[in-house]
N, C-alpha and C positions, 0 to 999 in steps of 0.2 A: 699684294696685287689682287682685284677682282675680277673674278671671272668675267668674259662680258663671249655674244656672240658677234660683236659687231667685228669681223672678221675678215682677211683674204686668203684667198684660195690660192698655191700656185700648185704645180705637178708637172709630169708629163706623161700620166695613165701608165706610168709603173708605181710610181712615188706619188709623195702627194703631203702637202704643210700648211698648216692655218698660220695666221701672223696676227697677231692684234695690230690695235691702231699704233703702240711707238716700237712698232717693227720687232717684238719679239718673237721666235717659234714654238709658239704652246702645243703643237701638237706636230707629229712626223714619226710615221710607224715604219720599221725595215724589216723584210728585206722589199714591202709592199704595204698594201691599204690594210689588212688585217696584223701586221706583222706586231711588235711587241714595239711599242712605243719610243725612242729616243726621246722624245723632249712631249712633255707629257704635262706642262703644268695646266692646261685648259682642266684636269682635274684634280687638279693637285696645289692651291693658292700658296703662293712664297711673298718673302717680303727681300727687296734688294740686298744681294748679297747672303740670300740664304737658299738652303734647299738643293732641289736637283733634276734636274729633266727639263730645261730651256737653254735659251738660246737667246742674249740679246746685246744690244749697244746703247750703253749709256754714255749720254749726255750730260755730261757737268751743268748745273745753273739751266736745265732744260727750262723752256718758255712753253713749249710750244710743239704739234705734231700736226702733219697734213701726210694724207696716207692718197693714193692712186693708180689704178693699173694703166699700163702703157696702151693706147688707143688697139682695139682689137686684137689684144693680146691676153698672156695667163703673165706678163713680168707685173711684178707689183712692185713701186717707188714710194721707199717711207720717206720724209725729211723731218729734220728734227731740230730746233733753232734754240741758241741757249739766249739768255739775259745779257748780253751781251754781242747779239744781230749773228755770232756763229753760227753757218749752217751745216750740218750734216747729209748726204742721200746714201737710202740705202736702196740698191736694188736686187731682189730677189728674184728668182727662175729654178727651173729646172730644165736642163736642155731637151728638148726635140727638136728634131731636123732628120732629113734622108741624108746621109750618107752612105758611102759604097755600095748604091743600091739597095738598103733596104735603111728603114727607120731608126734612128740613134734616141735612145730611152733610156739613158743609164742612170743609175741609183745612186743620182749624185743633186745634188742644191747648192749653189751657186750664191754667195750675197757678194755685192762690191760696195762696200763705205767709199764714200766720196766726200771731198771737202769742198761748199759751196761758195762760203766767203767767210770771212772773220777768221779765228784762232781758235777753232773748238776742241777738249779736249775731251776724248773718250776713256771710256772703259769696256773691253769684251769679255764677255762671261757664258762659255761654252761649258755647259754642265749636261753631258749625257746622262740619263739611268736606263739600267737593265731591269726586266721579269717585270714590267705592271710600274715601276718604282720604288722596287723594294731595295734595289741598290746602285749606289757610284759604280763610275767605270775607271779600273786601274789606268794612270796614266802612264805613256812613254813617249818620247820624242827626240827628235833629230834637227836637222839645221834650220827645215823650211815645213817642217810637218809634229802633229799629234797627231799621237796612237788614244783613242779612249777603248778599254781592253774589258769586255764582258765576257761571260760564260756561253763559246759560240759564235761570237760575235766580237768583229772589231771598225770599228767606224774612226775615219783617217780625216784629219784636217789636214787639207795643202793651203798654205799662203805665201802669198809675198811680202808679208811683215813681218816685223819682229817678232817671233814666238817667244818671248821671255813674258814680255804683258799680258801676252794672251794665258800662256803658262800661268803666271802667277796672278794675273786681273789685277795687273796694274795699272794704270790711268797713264793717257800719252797726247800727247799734243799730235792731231791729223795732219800732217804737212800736204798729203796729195790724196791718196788714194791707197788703200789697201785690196785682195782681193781673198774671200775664205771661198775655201770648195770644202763639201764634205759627200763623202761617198765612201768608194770599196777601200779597202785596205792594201792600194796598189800606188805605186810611184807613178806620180805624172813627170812625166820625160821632157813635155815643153815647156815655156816660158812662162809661167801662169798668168801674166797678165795678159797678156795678144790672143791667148788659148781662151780667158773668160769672154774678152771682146768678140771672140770669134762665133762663140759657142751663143753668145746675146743677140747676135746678128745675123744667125743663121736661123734662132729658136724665134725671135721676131719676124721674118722673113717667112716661116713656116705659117705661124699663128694666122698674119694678113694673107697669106695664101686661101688660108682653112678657108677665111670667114667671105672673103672674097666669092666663092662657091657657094656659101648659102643662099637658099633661095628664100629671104625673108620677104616679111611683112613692110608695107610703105610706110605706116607708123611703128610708134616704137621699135626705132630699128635697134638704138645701143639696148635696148633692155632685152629685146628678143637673142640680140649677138652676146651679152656677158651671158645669157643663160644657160644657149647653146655651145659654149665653150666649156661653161662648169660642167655639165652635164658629158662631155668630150674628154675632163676633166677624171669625172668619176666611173669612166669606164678603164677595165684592165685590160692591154693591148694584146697582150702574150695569149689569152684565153678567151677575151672577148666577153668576160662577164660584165655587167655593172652594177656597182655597188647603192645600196639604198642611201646610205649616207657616209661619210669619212672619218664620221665618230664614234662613241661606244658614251651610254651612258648620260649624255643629257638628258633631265629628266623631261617630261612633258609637261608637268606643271612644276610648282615647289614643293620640295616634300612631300611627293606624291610615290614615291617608289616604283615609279612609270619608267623606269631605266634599260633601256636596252641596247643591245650589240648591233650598230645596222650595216658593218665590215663585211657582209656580204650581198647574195646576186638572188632576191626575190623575182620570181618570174612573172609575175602581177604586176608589179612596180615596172620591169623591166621591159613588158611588153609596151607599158605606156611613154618609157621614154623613146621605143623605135619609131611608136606612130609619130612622134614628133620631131625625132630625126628625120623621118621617111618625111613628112610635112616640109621638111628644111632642106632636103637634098643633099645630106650627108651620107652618102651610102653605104661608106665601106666600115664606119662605127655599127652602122644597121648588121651591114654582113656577117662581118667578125660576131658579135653576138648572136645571129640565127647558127653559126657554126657549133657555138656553145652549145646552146639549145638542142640543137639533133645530138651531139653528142652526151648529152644529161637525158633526153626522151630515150637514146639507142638502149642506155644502159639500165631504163628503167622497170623492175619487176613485171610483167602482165600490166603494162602501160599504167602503172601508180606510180605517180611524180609526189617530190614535195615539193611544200611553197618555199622553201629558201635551200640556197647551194652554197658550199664555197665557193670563192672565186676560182679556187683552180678545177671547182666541175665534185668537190668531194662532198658527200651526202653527211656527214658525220659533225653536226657543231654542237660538240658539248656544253653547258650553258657552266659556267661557275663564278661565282664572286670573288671580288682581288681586296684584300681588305688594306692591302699597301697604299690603293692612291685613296683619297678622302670623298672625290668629287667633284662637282660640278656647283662652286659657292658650296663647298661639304655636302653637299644633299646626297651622298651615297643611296643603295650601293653600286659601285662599280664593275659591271658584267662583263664577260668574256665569253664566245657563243651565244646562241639564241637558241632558245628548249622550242623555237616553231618548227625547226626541221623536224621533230617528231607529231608535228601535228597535223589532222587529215581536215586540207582546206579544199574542197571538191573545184571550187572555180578556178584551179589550177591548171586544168583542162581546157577550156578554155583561152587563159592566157598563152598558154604554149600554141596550140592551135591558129589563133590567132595571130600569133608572131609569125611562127615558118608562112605563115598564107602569103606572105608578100614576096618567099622564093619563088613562085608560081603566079604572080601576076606584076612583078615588080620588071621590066624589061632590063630594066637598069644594072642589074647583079649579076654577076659572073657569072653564078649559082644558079641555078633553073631549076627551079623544083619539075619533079616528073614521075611518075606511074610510082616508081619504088618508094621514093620517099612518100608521097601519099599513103601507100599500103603499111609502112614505117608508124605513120601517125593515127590508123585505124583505129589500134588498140586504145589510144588516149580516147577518144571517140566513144570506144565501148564501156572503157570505165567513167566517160561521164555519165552513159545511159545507165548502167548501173546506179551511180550511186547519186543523179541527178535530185528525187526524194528522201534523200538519208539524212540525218543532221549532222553539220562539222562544227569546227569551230569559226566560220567565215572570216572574210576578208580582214576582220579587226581584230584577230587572233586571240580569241577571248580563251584562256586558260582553265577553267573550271566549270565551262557553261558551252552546252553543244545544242544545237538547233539545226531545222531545214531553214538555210538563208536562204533568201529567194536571188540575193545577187550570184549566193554558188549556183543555182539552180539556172539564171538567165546566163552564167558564164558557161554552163554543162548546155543549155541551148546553144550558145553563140558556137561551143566547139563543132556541135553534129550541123547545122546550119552552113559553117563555111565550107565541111568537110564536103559539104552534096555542091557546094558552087567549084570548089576544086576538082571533084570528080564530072561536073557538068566543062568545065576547060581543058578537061586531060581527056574528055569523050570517053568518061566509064558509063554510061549509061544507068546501067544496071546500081552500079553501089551509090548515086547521084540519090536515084527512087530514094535506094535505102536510106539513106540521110536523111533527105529530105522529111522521110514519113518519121524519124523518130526525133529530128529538131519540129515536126508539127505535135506531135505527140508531147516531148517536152513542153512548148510554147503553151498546149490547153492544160496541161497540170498545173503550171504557173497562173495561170489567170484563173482559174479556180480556184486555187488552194491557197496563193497571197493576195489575192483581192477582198478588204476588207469594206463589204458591201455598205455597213451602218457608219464609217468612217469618211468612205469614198476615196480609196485611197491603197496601195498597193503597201505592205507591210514589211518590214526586214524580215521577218521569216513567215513561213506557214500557219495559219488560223492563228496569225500574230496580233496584236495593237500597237506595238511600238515599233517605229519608223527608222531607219539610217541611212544614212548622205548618199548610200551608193544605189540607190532608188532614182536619182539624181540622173545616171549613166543610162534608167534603159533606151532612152534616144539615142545616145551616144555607140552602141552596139549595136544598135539594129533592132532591139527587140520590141520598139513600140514606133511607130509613125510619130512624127511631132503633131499632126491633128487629131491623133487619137485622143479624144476626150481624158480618159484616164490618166493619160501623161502628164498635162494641165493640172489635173485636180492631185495627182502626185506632186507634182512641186508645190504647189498651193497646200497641203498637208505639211512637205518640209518647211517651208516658211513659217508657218503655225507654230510647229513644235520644236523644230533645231535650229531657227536663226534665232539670234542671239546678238543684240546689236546689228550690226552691218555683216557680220559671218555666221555659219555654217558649223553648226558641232559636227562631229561624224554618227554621234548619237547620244542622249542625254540620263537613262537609264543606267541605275546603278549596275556596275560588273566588281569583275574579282578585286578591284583596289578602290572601290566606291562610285562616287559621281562625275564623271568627268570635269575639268575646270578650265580646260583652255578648248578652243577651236583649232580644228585640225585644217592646215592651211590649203591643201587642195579641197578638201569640199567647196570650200565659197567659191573655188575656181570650177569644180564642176556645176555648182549653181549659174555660175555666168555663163556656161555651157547650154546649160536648160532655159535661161533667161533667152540667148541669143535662137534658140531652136525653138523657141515660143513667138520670136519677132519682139520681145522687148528689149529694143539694143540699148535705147536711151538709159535704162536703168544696168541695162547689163555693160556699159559703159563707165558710169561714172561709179561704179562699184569695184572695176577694175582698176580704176586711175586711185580709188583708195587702197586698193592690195597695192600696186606699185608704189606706195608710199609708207609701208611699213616695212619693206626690205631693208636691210641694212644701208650701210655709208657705198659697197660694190655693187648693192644691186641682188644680193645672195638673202637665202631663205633657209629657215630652219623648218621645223616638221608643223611645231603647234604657234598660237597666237593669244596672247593673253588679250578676252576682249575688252577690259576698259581699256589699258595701258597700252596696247600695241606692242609690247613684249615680245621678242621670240624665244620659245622653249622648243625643246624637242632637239635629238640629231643633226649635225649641221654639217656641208648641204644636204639638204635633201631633197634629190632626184626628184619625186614626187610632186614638189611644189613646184620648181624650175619650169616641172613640165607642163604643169598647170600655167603658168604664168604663158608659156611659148605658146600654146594651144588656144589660150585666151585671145591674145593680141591677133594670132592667124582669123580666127573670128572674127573678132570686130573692126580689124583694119581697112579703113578704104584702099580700095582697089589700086592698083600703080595706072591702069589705063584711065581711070577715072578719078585720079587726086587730085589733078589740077585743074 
């Protein structure tokens, strides 16, 4: 089998499983989004009936696959038709729903085989691995359940089928319906079929609720509504982090050794999927995550943050390589942590900043930012002004190459900037001035020092020549007027030097693993940003309506974009893009008072 990412999402932001197009589970991490993989082939390629770490249903004399999720929902429905008009449905979920008063998110996935017409005859093949894939899990079982038995770890099949088949993967004629639960290693007491139905019907029930509340765009409604789901999707409830992607190790391009861990909660990434929740009227995913956030700023040194956290809030993600799984189409290596938490990305500051700002002006939150927590966030403030001039390694987390980026530099401005409109709303007077004077201070170091005057053109770093995508943003943050002349003639530079086809590199100069080879799929979405803040909708339209056509078969985005082929590489989903896409459509959509 080959890898592909044309893929579905389901979860309930504890858990969380890809599914390719004939309904296998290639990937599902326990006891959460970083946790060690159960079914792990998205890196790991097998041929039927070999190997170990999937999850799937085969169809004798298969013809034929048609894969869909249920109208505003996370359930996804494979069907699978053999050579002879039998059909199969499988439907996938993880339950959510309120019950007893608070939200039911258990560490369970849910499929029900269903028999649509004809005589189809299946085969199940549950093959967990433990540690990365280095090994089977002991089996043991009983009348109506498997034990799969790791070091640590034991993950329990409940069905109402025969377990001898499933036991031995032997092939059985579907008479009705089967239903597989896998989760904790606990007895379920009820009837497992009325319990699945119940749990389908309450986990549907919740989803149309969710989106129900959205406050979308008049166009592109489905595409803005699966976004905002995925994205609902890949945050973690218990903590409120969100995660950059669900995967570990897609590369960005082929053979590129561009493989990274993105299992956890970037605070750059993450600020930009609040403003698009906040844009959506989803609050309480917003919430949950500013809680995070205070609680990651409370605990941090003389106000020095790093750019990525675990999701449970821990500063600590050791980077190493798993030489057990092969990869992604084998293109190793396969990573676990990310070596960013040890590196100094200054527009860190910023993005925090920016995120808590909407406790303080958001009516909507429980949470009211106020006098303390302001003074809370000073310190972040002080260490942008500090190290506003220093070099990092910016927003593209370049490994071997440190610079003054001017995006860290316009994000250490946008920190001190909100900090004096937060103090101008809470009536400090006094610390307002203060602000004030050092986000103007910061603003003229920037335009002297990345303004490259014989270019005409603002630079990714200080007394730079070379350009990157996130030059794209300073509208987008406040740091330049859209009639500021300069702003113009900076995107009109990007165009020149980083589009590429119809997209957006992030930057096209050699770094530590050479030249870049694909486009990074949010930039071309921050160009339509810049297009729309310039008044060229018409282009910044039908440039859109081509990003929404490289999405996969759901609608879901990975990180990079191969530009002849339309390919996607990179992490998959990935937040980033998603949110690009949401933020996009809020833009360009006619208005609901004026569509008709």
């Amino acid at each position: 089998m080959k890898s592909s990412l044309d893929l579905g999402l389901i979860g309930n932001s504890q858990v969380a499983a890809l599914i390719d197009a004939a309904g296998e589970i290639v990937w599902y991490c326990l006891p959460r989004f970083d946790g060690d993989p159960v079914f792990c082939s998205l890196l790991q390629e097998h041929e039927s009936g070999e190997g170990t770490g999937y999850c799937v249903v085969e169809l004798a004399d298969q013809v034929k696959t048609e894969q869909n999720y249920l109208a505003n929902s996370a359930v996804l429905v494979t069907r699978l038709t053999d050579a002879h008009g039998g059909t199969v449905e499988i439907t996938d979920f993880a339950p959510r729903f309120r019950q007893f008063g608070r939200m039911f998110t258990p560490m369970m996935l849910i499929r029900q085989i269903q028999r649509l017409q004809g005589t189809p005859r299946i085969r199940v093949r549950i093959r967990p691995a433990s540690d990365y894939g280095r090994d089977a899990c002991e089996l043991t079982h009983g009348s109506h359940h498997i034990r799969y038995v790791s070091p640590g770890r034991v993950l329990r099949l409940t069905t109402d089928g025969s377990v001898t088949p499933i036991l031995q993967e032997l092939p059985f004629f579907l008479e009705d319906r089967i239903t597989l639960i896998l989760g904790h290693d606990e007895t379920i007491q009820e009837a497992i079929r009325p319990l699945a139905r119940r749990f389908l019907h309450e986990t549907l029930a919740y989803w149309r609720d969710w989106v129900r509340d959205l406050g979308i765009p008049f166009e592109w409604q489905d595409e803005v509504i699966r976004a905002a789901i995925t994205l609902k999707l890949n945050t973690f409830d218990d903590t409120g982090a969100i995660v950059g992607a669900m995967t570990t190790s897609i590369p960005e391009a082929p053979d590129s050794g561009r493989n990274w861990d993105y299992r956890y909660c970037w605070l750059r990434d993450a600020y930009f999927v609040v403003n698009a929740l906040n844009r959506l009227g989803t609050t309480h995913t917003m919430e949950r995550y500013l809680r995070y956030l205070v609680n990651v700023v409370a605990g941090a040194p003389e106000g020095r943050i790093q750019p990525v956290y675990g999701i449970d809030g821990r500063g600590h993600l050791e980077e190493r390589e798993v030489a057990t799984l092969a990869g992604y189409r084998q293109m190793g290596p396969v990573r676990v942590g990310n070596q960013a938490y040890k590196q100094v990305q200054h527009d860190v500051y910023g993005s925090a900043i920016l995120a808590v700002t909407h406790f303080f002006f958001d009516q909507r939150l429980v949470q009211q930012g106020n006098a303390a927590l302001f003074h809370r966030l000073e310190p972040l403030g002080e260490a942008a002004i500090r190290v506003h001039d220093e070099p990092d390694a910016g927003l593209w987390e370049l490994r071997d190459t440190k610079r003054i980026h001017t995006f860290s530099a316009i994000m250490c401005w946008a920190a001190c900037n909100r900090l004096s409109r937060i103090a101008v709303h809470l009536g400090l007077a006094d610390r307002a001035a203060y602000w004030q004077i050092q986000a103007e201070h910061i603003h003229t170091v920037i335009c002297a020092r990345a303004w490259n005057d014989r270019k005409k053109t603002f630079t990714a770093a200080f007394e730079g020549e070379a350009l990157d995508a996130s030059l794209l943003l300073m509208h987008d943050v406040g740091f330049l007027a859209a009639e500021d002349p300069r702003f113009a003639l900076t995107v009109a530079a990007v165009e020149r030097e980083l589009k590429q086809g119809q997209y957006i590199f992030r930057y096209v100069e050699k770094d530590d693993f050479g030249i870049p080879q694909n486009a990074f799929i949010v930039c071309t979405y921050w160009y339509i940003y810049a297009l729309t803040a310039l008044g060229r909708n018409d282009e910044a339209r039908l440039l859109f309506e081509d990003m929404l056509t490289r999405r996969n078969r759901h609608g879901l985005m990975a990180e990079h974009i191969d530009v002849g082929t339309g390919q996607q590489w990179g992490n998959f989903v990935q937040t980033y893009s998603m949110v690009g896409m949401i933020n996009a459509a809020i833009r360009l959509s006619k208005r609901w008072d004026t569509a008709f």
